[in-house]
N, C-alpha and C positions, 0 to 999 in steps of 0.2 A: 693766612689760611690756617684753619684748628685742622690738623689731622689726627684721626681718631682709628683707634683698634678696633675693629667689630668684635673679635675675639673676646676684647674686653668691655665695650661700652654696649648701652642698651637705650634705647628711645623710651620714653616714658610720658604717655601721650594723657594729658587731665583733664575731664569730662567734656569730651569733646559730643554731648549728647543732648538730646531735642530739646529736655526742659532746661540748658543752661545757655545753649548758641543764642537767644536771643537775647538773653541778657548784657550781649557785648556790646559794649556804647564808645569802647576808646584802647587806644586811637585805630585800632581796625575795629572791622566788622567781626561777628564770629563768621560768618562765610567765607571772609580771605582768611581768619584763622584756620579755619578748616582744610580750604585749599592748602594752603601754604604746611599744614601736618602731612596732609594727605603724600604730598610731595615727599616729603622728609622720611613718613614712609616708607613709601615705595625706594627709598636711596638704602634707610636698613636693611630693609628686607633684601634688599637686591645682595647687598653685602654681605648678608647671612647675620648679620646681628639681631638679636631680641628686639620684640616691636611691644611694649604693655600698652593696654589702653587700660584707664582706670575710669569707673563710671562711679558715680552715688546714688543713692537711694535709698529714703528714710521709710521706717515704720516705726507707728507709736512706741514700740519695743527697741527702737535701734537708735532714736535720737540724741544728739547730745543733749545734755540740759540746756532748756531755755527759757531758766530763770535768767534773764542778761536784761540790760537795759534797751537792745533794738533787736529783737528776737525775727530771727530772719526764716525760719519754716514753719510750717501748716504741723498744729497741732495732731491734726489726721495722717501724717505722713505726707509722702511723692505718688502717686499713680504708677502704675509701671511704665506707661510711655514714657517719663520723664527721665526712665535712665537707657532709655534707648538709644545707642549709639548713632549717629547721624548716617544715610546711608553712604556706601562705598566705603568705611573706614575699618570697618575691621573684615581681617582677612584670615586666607586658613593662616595655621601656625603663630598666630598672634598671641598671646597671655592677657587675659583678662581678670581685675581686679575690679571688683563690687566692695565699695567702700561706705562707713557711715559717719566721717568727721571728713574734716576740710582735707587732710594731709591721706597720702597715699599709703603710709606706712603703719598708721594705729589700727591696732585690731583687724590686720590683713597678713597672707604668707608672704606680704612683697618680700620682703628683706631675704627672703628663705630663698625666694622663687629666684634672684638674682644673684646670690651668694652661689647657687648651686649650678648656676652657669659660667660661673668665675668673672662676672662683672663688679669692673669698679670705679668707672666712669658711668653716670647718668647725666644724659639728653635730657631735657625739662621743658614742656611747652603746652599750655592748652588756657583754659579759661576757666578762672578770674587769676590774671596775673596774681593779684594783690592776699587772695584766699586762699585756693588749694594747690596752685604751682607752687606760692611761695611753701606753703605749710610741708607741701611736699619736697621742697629741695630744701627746707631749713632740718630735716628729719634725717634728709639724705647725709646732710654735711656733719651732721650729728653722730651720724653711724659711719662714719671717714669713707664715704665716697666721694670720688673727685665730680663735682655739679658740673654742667656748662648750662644756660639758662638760653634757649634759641627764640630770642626778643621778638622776632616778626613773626615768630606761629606762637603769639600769644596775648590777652585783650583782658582789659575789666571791663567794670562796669563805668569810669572814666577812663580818658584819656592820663588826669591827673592820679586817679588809684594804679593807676600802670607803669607812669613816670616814677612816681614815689619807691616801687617797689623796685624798679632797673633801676632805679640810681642811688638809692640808699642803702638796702637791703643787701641785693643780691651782691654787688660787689664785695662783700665782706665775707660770703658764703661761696660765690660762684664763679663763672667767668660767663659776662654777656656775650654772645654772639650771634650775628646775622645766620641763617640757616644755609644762606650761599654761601657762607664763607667757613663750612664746615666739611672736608673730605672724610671720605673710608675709606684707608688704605687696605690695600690687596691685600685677601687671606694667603 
């Protein structure tokens, strides 16, 4: 069992929003991703700990370049549906982060918003393991916060871009762990 300080740790929940939930192929769904957040939520919150949810949403003004070789957004931007949060997930008192790269912390106050609540542990869970959870706790561990990556509230677009990213990646950055096996001890 990970027990954690609410005092000091924060959930940091990555585009758990309409236009990304379907793109979950592996090895969960984004619907048991979402459950399985939703949960982990309500354990923060209950705690008194920081709950973010980070959505994105491009406009021709806010995208990254994509002169790349497999350019993966609409030249016209997102719609705004696309960064709507799915419903039931965001709650009062949550922090919300509108993002426009993969990672949570480029050109956002994240790092301000969590510093100034004396967090330094970050939670890490949402969809696409391989994209923006990674990008976001490879930024986290950058900036010396302590990561835990909570493997079952979190999905690609394979089962195998998922594997890749728990087994190679994050160990070197983070600590895997299941979301059950994750307590908050008493303020």
């Amino acid at each position: 069992m990970t027990t954690l300080d609410p005092r000091t740790t924060a959930l940091i929940l990555i585009d758990l929003q309409d236009g990304i939930i379907p793109h979950a192929g592996g090895p969960r769904s984004g619907e048991d991703v979402v459950d399985t957040a939703k949960t982990l939520a309500r354990r923060f919150r209950d705690a008194g700990a920081p709950v973010i949810l980070v959505h994105v949403g491009f406009t021709p003004e806010t995208m990254p370049s994509q002169n790349v070789d497999r350019p993966s957004l609409p030249a016209r931007g997102t719609p705004p549906e696309f960064s709507a949060f799915v419903p039931g997930l965001r709650q009062p008192g949550d922090i919300v982060v509108l993002k426009h790269h993969w990672g949570a912390f480029t050109g956002t106050d994240l790092d301000l918003q969590l510093r100034r609540r004396g967090v330094r542990t970050v939670v890490i869970a949402g969809i696409s393991t391989n994209m923006g959870v990674e990008s976001t706790a490879r930024s986290a561990w950058e900036l010396s916060y302590d990561v835990i990556i909570a493997e079952d509230a979190c999905a690609s677009r394979s089962a195998e871009l998922h594997a890749f990213a728990i087994e190679n990646i994050f160990p070197q950055i983070a600590r895997v762990v299941a979301s059950g096996d994750m307590a908050l001890a008493a303020r």
